[in-house]
N, C-alpha and C positions, 0 to 999 in steps of 0.2 A: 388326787385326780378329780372327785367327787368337788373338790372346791371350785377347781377352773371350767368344769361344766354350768356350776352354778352362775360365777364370774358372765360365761356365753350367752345364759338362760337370761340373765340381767340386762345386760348389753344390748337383746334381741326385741325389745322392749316389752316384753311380757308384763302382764299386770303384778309381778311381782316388783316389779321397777318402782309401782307407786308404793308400794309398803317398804320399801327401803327409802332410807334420805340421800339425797343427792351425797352428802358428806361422808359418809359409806364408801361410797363408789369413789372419790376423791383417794380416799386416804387408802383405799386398798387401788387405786393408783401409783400413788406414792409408794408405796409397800411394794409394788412387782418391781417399779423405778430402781428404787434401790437397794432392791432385793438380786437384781440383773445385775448389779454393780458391785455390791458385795460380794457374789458368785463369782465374778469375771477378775477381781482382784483377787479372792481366795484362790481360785484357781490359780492364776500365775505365779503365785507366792507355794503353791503345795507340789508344782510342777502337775496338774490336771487330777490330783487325787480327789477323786471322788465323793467322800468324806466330807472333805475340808471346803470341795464347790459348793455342796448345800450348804451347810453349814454357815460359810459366808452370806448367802443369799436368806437367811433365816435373820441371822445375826444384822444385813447391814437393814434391814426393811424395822427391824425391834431399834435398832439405833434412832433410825430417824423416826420410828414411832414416841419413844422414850423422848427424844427434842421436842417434838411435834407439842407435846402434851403437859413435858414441862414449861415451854412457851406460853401454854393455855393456861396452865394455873397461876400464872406466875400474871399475866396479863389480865384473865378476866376470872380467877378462881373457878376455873372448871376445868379438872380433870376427868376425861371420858374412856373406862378403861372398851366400851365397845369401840371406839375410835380407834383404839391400841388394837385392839385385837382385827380390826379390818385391814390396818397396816400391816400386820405381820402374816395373815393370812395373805398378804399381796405379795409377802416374800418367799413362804411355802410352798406357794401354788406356782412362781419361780422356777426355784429349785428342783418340784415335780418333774413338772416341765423339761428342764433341762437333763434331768435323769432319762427320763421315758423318751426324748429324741436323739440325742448320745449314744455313737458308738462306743463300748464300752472291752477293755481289755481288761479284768481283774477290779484289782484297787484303782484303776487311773483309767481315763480317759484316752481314747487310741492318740490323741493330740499329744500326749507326753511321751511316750513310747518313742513318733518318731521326733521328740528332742533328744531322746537317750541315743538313737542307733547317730544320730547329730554328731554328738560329745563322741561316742565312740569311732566314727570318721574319723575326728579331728583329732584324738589319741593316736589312735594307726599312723595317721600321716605326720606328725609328730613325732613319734619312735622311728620312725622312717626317715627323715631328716636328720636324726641325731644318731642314727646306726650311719649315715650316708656322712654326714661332718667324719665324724669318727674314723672312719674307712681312708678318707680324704686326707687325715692328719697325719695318718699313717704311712700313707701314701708319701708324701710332703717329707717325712724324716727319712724315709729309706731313703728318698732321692739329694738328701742333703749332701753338697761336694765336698763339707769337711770333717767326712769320717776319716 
């Protein structure tokens, strides 16, 4: 939390702005980018577990930090692990985020929950169609003329 205030305090142009490099602020761009996107795929893949939303949003922001950087060595031999670390702090400060606004049921996100009461609809009316065949079939042989 302490990070995305800082992230604000940056932003707001305070004279801490000049003691940072623009490239900083880039990459911890980048870092919330696809740190949002990491989260947003984790999430649909964990059905909203809460865990695995951070998690993603940590993990896609080091992803593209980890490219970002092998690019750069690979290009102009400079790898910048502060660079890395601006990225990935763009994907924490994320994941916070999304924690701290998030209504929250247990392990999962109230979002998941109603997929489940979903699934379990679409069960009931399901067993209910196949009690209702069923009955039907029944119906059908008693009424057959050549007993």
């Amino acid at each position: 939390m302490g990070a995305f205030f800082f992230f604000l305090l940056i932003l707001s142009g305070s004279p801490l702005k000049a003691q940072l490099e623009n490239d900083k602020i880039v990459h911890f761009g980048a870092g919330a980018v696809a740190g949002a996107g990491g989260a947003f795929l984790a999430s649909e893949l964990s059905n909203q577990n809460r865990f695995w939303t951070f998690t993603g949003s940590v993990a896609g922001s080091l992803l593209v930090g980890l490219v970002k950087e092998a690019i750069d060595e690979r290009s102009s031999n400079s790898w910048d692990n502060a660079d890395l670390g601006a990225t990935v702090l763009g994907g924490v400060t994320v994941g916070i985020t999304i924690e701290l606004f998030s209504k929250k049921d247990g392990k999962r996100y109230q979002g998941g929950k109603n997929k489940m009461k979903s699934n379990q609809t679409t069960t009931a009316a399901t067993e209910f169609l196949l009690l209702e065949t069923a009955s039907n079939r029944k119906r059908t042989v008693k009424s057959d003329p050549h007993e």
